[in-house]
N, CA, C and O of each residue as an XYZ file, in Angstrom:
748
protein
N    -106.744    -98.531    -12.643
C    -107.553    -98.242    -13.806
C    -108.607    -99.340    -13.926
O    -108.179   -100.489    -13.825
N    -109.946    -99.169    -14.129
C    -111.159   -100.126    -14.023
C    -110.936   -100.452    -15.652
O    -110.266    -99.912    -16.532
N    -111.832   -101.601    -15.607
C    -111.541   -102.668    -16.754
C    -112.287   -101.978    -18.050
O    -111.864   -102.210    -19.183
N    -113.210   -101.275    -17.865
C    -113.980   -100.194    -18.467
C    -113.323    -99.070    -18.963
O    -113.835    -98.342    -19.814
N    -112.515    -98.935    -18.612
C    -111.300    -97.489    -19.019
C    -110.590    -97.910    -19.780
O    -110.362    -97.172    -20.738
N    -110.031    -99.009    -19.755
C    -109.200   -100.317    -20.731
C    -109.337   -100.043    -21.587
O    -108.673    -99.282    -22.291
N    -110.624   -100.814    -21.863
C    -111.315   -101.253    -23.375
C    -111.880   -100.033    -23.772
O    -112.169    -99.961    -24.966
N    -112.143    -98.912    -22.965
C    -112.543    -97.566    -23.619
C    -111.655    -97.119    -24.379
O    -111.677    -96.688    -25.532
N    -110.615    -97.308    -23.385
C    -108.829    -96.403    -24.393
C    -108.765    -97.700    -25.551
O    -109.174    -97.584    -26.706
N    -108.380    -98.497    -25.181
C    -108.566    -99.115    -25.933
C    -109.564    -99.636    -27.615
O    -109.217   -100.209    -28.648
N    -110.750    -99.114    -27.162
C    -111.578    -99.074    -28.467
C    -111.100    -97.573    -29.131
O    -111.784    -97.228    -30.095
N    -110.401    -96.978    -28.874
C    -110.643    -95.681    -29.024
C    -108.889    -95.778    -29.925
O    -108.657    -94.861    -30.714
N    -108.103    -96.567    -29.790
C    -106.622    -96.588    -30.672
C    -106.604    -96.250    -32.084
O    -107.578    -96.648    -32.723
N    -105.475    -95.433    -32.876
C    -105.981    -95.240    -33.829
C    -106.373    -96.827    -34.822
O    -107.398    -96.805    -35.502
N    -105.926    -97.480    -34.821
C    -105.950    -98.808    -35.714
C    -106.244    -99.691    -34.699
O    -105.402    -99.794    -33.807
N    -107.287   -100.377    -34.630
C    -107.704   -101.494    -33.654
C    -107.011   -102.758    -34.335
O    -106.815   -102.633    -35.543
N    -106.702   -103.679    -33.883
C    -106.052   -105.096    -34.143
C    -107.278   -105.272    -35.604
O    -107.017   -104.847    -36.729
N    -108.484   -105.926    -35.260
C    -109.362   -105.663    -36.475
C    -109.163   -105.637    -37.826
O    -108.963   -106.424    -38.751
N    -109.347   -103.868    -37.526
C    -108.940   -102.789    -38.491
C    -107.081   -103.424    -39.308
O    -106.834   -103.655    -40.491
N    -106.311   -103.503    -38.309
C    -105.150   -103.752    -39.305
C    -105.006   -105.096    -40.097
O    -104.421   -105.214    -41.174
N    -105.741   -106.265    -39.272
C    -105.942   -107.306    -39.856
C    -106.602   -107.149    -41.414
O    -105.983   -107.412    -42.445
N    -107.899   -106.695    -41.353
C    -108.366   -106.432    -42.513
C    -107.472   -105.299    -43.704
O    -107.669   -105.329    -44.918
N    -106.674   -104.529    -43.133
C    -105.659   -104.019    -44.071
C    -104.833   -104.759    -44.644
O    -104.624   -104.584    -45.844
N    -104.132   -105.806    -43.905
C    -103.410   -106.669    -44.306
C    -103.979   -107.686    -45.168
O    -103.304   -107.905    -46.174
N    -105.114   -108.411    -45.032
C    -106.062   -108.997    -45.738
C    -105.920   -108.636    -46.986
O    -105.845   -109.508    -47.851
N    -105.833   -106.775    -47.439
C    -106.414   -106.351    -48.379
C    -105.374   -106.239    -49.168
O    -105.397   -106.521    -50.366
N    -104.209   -105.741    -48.432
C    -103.194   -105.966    -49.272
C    -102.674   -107.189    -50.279
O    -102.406   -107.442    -51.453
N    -102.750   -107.953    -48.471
C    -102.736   -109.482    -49.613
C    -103.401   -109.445    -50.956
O    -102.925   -109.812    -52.031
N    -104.426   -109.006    -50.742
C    -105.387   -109.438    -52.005
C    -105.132   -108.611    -53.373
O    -105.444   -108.934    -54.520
N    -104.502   -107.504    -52.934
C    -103.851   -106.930    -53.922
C    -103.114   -107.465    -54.783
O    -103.191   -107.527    -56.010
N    -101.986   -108.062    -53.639
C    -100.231   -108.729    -54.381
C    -101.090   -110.069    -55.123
O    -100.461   -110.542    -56.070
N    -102.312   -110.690    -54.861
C    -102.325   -111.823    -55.714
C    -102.898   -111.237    -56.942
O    -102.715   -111.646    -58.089
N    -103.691   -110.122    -56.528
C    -104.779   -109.662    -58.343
C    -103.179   -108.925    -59.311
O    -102.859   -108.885    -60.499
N    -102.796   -108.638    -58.533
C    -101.562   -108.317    -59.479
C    -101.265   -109.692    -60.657
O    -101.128   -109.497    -61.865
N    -101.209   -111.039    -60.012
C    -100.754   -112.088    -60.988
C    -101.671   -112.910    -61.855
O    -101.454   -113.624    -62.834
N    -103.041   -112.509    -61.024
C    -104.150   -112.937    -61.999
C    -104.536   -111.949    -63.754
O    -105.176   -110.900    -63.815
N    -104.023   -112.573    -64.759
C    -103.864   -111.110    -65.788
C    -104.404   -112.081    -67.249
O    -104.307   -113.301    -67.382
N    -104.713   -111.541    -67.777
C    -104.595   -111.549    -69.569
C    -104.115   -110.583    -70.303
O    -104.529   -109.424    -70.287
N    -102.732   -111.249    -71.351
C    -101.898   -110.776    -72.082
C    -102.480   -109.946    -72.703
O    -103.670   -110.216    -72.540
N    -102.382   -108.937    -73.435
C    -103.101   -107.687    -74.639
C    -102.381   -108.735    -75.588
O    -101.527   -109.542    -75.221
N    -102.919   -108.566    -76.984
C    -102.293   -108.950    -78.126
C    -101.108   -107.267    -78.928
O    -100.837   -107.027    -80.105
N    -100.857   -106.762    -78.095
C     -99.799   -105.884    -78.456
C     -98.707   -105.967    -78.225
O     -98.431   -106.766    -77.330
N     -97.476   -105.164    -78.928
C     -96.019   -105.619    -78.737
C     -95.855   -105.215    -77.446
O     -96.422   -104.163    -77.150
N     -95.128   -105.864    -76.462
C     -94.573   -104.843    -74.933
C     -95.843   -104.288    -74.326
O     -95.639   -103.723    -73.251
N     -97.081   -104.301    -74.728
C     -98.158   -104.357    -73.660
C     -98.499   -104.797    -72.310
O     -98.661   -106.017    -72.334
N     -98.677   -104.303    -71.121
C     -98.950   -104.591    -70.298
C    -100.310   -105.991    -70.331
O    -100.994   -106.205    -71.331
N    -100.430   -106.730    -69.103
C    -101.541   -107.326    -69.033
C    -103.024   -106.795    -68.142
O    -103.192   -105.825    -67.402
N    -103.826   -107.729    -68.518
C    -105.063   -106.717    -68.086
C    -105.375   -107.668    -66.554
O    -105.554   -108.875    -66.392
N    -105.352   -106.898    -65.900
C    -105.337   -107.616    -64.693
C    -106.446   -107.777    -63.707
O    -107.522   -107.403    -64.173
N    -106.495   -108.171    -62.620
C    -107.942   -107.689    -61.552
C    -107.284   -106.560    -60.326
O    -107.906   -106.095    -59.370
N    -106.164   -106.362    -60.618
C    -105.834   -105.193    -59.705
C    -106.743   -103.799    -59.882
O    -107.175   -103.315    -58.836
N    -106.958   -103.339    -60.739
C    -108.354   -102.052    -60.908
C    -108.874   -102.682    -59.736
O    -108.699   -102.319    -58.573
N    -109.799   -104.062    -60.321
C    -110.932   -104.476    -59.494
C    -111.134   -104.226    -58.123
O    -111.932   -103.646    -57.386
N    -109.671   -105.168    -58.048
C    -109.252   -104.835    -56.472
C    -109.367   -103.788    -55.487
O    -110.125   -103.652    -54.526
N    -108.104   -102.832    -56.121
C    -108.155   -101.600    -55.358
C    -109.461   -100.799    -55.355
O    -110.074   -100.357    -54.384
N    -109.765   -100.706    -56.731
C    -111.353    -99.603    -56.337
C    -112.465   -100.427    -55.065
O    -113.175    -99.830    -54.255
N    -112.302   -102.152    -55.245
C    -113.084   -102.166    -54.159
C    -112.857   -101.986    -53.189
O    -113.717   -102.196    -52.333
N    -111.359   -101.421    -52.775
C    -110.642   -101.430    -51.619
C    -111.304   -100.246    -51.158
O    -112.154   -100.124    -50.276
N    -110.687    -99.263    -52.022
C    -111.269    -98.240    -51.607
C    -112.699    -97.485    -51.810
O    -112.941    -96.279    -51.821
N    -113.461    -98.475    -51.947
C    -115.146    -98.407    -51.674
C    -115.513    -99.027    -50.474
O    -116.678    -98.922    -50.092
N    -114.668    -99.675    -49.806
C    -115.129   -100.603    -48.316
C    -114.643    -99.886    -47.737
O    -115.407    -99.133    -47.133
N    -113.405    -99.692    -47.579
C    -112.548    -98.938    -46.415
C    -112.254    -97.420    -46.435
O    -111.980    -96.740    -47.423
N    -112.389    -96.935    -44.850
C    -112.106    -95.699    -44.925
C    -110.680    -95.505    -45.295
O    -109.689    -96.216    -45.462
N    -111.055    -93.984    -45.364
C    -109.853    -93.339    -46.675
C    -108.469    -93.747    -45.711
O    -107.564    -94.116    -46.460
N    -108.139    -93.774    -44.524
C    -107.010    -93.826    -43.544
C    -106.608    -95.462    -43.741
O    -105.490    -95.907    -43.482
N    -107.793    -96.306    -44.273
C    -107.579    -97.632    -44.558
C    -107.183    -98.354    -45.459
O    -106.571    -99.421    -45.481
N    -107.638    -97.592    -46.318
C    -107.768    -97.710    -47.717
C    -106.165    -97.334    -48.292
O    -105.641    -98.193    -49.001
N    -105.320    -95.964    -47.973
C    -104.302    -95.297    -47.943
C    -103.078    -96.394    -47.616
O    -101.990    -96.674    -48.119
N    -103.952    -96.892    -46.388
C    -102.366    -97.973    -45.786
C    -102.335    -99.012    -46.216
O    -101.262    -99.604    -46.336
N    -103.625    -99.606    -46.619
C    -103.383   -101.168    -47.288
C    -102.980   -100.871    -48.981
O    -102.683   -101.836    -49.685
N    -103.000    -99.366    -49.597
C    -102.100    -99.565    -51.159
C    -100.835    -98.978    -50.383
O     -99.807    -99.530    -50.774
N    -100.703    -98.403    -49.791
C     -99.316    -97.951    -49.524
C     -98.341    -99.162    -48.909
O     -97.120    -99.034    -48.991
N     -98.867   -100.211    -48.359
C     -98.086   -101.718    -47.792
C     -97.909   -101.898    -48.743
O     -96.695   -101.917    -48.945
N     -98.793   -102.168    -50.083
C     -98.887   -103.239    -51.504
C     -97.288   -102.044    -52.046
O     -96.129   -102.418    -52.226
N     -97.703   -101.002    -52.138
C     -96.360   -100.302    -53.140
C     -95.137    -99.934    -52.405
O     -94.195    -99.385    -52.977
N     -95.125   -100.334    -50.676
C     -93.777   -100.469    -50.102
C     -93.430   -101.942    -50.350
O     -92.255   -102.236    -50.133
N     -94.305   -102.986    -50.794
C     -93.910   -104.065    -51.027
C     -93.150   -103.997    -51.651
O     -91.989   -104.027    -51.245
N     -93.480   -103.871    -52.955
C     -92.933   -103.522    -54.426
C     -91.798   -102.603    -54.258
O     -90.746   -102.666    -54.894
N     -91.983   -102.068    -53.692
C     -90.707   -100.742    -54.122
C     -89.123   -101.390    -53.300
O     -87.972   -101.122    -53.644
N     -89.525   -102.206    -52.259
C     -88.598   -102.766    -51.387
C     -87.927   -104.211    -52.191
O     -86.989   -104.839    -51.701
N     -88.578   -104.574    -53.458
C     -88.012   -105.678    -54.110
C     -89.087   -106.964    -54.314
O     -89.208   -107.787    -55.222
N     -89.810   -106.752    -53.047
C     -90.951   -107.537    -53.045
C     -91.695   -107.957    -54.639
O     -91.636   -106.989    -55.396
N     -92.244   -108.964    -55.155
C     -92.665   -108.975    -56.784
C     -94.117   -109.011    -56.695
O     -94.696   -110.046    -57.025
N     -94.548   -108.344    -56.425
C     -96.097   -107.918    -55.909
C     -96.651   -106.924    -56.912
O     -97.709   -106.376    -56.601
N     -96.004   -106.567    -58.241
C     -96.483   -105.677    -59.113
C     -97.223   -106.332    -59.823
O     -97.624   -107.258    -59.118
N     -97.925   -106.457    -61.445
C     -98.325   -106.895    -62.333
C     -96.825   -108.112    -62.705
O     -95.625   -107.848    -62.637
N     -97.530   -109.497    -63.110
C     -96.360   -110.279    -63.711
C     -95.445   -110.388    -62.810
O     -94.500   -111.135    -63.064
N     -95.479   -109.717    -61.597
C     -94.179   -110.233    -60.663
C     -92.855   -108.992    -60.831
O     -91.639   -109.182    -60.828
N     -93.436   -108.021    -60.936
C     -92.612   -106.990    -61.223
C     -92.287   -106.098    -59.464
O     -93.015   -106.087    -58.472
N     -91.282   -105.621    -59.628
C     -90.900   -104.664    -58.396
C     -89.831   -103.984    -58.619
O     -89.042   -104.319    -59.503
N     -89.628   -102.810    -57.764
C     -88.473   -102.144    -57.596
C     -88.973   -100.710    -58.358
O     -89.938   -100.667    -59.122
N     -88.266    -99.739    -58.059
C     -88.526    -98.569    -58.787
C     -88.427    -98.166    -59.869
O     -88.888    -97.165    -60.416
N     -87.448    -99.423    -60.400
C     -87.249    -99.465    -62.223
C     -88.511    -99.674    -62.742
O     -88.735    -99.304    -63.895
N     -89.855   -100.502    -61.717
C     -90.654   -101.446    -62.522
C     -91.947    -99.537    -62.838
O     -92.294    -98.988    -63.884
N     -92.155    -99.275    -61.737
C     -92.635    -98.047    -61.157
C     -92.001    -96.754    -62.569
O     -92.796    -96.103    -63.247
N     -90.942    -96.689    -62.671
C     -90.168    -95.383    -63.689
C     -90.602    -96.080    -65.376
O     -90.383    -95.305    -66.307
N     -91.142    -97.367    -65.714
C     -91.329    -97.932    -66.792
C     -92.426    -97.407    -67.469
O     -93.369    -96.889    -66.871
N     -92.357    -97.518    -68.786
C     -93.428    -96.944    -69.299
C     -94.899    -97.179    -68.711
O     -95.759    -96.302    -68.634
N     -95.064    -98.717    -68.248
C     -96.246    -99.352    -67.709
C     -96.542    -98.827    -66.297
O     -97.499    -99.229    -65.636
N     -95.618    -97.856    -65.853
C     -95.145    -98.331    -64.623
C     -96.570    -97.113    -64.141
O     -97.291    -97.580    -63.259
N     -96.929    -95.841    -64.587
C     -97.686    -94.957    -64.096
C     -98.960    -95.433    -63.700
O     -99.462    -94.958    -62.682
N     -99.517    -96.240    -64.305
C    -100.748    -96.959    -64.024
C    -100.484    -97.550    -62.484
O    -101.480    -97.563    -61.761
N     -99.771    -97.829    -62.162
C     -99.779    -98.266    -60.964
C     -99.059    -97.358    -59.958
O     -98.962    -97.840    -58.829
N     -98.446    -95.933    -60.179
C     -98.729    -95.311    -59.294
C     -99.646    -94.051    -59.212
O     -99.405    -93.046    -58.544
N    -100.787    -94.277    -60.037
C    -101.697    -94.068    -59.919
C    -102.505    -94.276    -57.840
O    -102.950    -93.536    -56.963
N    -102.253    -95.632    -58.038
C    -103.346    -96.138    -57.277
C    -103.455    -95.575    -55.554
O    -104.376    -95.609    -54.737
N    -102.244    -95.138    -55.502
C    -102.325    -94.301    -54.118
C    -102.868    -92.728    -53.993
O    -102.656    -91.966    -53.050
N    -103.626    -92.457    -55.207
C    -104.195    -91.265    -55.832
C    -105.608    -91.857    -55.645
O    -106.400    -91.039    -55.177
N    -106.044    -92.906    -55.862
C    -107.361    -93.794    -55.856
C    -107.707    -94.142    -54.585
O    -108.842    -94.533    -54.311
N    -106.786    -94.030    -53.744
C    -106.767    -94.788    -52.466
C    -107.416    -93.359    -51.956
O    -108.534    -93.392    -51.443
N    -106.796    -92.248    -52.080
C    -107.238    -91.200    -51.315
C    -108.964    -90.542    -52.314
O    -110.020    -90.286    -51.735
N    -108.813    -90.468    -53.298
C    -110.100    -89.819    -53.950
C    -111.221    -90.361    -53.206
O    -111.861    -89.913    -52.255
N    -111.311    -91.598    -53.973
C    -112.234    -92.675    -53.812
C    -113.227    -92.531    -52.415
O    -114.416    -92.215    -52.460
N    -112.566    -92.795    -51.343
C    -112.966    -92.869    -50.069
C    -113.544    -91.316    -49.939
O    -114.527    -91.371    -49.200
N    -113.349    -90.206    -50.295
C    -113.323    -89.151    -50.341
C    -114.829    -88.311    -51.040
O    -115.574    -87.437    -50.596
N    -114.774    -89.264    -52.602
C    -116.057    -88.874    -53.350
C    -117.026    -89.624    -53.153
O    -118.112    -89.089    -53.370
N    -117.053    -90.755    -52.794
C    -118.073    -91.773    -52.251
C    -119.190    -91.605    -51.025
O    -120.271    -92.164    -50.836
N    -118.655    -90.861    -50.475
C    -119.688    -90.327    -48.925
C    -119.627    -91.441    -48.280
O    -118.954    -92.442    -48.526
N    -120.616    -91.158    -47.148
C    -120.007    -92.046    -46.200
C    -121.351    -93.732    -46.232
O    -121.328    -94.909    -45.871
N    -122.331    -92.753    -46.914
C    -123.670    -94.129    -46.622
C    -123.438    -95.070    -48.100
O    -122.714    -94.539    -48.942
N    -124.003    -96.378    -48.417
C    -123.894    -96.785    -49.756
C    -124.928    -96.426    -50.506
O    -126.103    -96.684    -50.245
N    -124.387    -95.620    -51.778
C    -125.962    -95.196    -52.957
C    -125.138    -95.774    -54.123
O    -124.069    -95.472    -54.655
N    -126.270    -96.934    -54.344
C    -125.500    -97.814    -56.001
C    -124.724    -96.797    -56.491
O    -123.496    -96.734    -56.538
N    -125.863    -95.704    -56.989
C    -125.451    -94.945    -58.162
C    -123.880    -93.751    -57.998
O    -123.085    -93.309    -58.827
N    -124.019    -93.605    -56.601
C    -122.907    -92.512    -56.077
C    -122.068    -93.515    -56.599
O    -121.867    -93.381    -57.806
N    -121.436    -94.618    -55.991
C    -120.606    -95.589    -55.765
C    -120.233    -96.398    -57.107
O    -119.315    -97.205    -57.259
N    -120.956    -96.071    -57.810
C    -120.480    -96.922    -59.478
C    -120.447    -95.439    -60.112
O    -119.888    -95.584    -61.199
N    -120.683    -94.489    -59.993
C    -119.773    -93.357    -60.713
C    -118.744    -93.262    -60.101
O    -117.789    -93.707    -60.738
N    -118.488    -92.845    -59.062
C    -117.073    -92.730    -58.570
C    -115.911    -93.860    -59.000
O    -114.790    -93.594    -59.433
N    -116.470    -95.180    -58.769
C    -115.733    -96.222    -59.214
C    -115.771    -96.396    -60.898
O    -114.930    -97.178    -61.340
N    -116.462    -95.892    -61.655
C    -115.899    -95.572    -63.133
C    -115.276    -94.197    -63.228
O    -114.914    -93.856    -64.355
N    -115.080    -93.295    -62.158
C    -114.472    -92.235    -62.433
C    -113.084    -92.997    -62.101
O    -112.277    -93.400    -62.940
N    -113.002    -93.085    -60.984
C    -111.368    -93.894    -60.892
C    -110.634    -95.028    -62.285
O    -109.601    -94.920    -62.946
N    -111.597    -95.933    -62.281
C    -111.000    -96.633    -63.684
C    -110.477    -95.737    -64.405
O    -109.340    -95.751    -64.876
N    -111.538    -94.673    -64.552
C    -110.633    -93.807    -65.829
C    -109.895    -92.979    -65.619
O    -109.416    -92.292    -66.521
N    -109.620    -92.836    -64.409
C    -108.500    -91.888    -64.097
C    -106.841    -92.852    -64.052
O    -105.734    -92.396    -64.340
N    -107.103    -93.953    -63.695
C    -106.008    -94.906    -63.798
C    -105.749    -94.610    -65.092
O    -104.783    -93.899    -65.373
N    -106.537    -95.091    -66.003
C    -106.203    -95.414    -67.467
C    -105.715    -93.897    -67.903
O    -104.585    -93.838    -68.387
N    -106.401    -92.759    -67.787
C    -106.431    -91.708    -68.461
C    -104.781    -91.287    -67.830
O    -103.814    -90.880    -68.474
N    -104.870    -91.495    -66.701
C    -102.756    -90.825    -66.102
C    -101.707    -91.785    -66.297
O    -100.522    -91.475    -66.420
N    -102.231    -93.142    -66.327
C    -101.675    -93.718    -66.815
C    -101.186    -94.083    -68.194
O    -100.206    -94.714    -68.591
N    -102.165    -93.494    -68.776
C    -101.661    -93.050    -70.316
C    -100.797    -91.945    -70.318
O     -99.855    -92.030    -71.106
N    -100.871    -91.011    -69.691
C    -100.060    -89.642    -69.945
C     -98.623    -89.964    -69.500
O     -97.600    -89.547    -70.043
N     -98.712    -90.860    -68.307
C     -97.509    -91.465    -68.115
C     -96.551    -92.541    -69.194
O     -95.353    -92.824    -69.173
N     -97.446    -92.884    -69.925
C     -96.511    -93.656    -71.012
C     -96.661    -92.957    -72.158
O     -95.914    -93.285    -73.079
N     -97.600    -91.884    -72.388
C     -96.876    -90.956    -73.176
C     -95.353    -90.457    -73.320
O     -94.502    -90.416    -74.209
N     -95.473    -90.090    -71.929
C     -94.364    -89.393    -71.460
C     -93.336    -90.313    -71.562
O     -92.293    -89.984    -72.126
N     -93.485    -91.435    -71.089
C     -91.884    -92.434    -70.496
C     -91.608    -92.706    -72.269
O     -90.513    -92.617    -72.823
N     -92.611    -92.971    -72.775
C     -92.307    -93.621    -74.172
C     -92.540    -92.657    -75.463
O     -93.061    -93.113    -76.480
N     -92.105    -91.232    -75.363
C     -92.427    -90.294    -76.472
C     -93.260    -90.420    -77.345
O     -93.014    -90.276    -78.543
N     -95.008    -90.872    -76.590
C     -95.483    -91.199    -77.900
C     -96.636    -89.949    -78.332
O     -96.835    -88.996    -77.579
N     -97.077    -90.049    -79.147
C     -97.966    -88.975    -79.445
C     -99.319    -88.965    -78.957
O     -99.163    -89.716    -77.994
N    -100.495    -88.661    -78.936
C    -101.691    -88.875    -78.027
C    -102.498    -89.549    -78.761
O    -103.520    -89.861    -78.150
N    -102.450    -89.922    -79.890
C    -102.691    -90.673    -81.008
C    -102.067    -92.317    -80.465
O    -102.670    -93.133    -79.767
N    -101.414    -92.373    -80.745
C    -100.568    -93.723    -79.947
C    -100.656    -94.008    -78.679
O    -100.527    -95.152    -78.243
N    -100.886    -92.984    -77.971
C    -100.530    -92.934    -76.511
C    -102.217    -93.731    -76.021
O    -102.301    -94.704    -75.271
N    -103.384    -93.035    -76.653
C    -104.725    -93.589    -76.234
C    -104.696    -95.038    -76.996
O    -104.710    -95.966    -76.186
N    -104.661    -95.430    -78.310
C    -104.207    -96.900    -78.757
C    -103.764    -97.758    -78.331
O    -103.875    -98.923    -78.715
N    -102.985    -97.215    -77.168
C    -101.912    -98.281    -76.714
C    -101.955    -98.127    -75.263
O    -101.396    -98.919    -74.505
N    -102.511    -97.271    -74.937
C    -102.675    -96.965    -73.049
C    -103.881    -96.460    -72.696
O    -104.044    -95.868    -71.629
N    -104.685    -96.624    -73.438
C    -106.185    -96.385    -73.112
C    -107.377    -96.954    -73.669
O    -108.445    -97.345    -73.198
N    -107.013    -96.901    -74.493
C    -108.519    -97.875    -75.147
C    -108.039    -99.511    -74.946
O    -109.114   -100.075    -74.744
N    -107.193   -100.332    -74.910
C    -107.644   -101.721    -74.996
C    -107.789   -102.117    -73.414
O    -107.876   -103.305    -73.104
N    -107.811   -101.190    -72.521
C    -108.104   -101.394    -71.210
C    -109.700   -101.096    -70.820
O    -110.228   -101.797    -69.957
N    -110.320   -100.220    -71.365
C    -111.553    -99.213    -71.440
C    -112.608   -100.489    -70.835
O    -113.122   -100.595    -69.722
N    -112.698   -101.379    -72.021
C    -114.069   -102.122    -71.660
C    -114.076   -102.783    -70.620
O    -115.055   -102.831    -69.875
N    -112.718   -103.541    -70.363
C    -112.644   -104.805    -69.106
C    -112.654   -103.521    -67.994
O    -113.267   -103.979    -67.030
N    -112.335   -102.390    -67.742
C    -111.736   -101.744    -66.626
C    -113.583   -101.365    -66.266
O    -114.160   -101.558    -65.196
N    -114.003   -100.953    -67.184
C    -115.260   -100.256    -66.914
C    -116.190   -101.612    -66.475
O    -116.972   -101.334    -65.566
N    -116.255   -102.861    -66.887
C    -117.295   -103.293    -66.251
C    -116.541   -103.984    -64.841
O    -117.329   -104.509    -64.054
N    -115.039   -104.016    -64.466
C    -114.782   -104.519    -62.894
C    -115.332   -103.251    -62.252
O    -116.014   -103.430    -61.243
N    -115.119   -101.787    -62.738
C    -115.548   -100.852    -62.225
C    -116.766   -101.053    -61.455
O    -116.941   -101.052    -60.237
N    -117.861   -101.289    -62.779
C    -119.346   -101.502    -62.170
C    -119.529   -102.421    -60.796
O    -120.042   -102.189    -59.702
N    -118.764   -103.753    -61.466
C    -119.132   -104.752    -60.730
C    -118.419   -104.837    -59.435
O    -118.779   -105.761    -58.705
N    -117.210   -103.835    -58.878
C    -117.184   -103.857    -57.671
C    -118.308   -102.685    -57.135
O    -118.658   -103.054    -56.014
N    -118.880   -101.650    -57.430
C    -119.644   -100.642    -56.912
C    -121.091   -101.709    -56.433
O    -121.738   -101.672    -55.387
N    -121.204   -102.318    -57.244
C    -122.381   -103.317    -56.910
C    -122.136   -104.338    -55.757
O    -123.058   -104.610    -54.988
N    -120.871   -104.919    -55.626
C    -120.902   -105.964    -54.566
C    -120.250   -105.362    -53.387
O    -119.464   -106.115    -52.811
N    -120.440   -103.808    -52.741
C    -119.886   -103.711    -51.879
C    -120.885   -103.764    -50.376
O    -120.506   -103.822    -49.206
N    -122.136   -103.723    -50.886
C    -122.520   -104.177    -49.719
C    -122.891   -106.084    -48.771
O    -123.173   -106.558    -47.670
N    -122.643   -106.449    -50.047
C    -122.262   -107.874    -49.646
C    -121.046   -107.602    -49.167
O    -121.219   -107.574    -47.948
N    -119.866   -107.374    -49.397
C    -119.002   -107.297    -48.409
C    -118.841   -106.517    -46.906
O    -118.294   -107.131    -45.990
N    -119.254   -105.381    -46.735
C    -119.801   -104.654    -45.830
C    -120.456   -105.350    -45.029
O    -120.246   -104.975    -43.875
N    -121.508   -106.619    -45.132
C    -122.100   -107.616    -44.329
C    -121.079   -108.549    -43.840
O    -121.166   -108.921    -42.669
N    -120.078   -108.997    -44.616
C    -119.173   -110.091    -44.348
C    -118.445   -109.468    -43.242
O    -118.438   -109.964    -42.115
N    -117.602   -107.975    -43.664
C    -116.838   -107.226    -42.544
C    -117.011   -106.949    -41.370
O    -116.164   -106.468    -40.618
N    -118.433   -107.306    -41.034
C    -118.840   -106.546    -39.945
C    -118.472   -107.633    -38.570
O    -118.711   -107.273    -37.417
């Protein structure tokens, strides 16, 4: 086999060394925005974290097959015991908790995202999509603590949707904006 056939098959694998490095990268970067947070001033409130930030920029850089495996590492972390959730949380108890829907959300984000974005960068495509996701976190993730916590939709937006709204919407913006500075770094 000539050395040219190699690196042909070779460029051609589904996941190049690269490619998984930078998945792993991303994950990492996940499990730390998980611990970077500010408390809500509510009883049993979750904290407000840079994980949104994170993942939507995840999945504004990386294709959808990339994007898929580096949240799906972050939530086999977690689910395996690993404390890679918000606050250091894991396990499927943390996931079945009232808080817990917001974050399995994000393997729903992993696939949209990459999906509604197209493939070239347009500011404007790319910061709607990435405020459509914020609010789809927040918005199922509310229905999910509706649900876990019998509350009414009255309570349920009070307490699982609006004190997230403003911080979520401008990481929203502000990753749609810095993804082609990263896109330069990746290359």
């Amino acid at each position: 086999m000539s050395t040219n056939t190699t690196t042909a098959s070779a460029g051609k694998s589904r996941f190049s060394t690269k490619r998984l490095v930078i998945c792993a990268l991303f994950a990492a970067l996940i499990c730390i925005s998980a611990y970077i947070s500010v408390p809500l001033p509510l009883p049993s409130a979750p904290k407000i974290t840079l994980l949104n930030f994170v993942v939507i920029l995840i999945t504004l850089l990386l294709p959808l097959p990339d994007s898929f495996l580096t949240v799906m590492v972050w939530m086999i972390l977690g689910l395996i015991g690993i404390p890679v959730f918000i606050g250091g949380g894991s396990g499927i108890g943390y996931l079945l908790a009232p808080y817990g829907g917001y974050t399995l959300v994000y393997p729903i984000i992993a696939i949209l995202v990459p999906l509604l974005r197209g493939k070239t960068y347009n500011r404007l495509r790319y910061t709607a999509v990435s405020l459509f996701a914020a609010l789809l976190v927040d918005f199922l993730g509310m229905l999910w603590l509706m649900h876990v916590s019998s509350y009414d939709i009255r309570t349920g937006f009070l307490t699982g949707f609006l004190p997230f709204l403003p911080l979520d919407i401008i990481k929203a913006v502000i990753a749609a904006q810095i993804v082609p500075a990263f896109k330069r770094i990746m290359r």
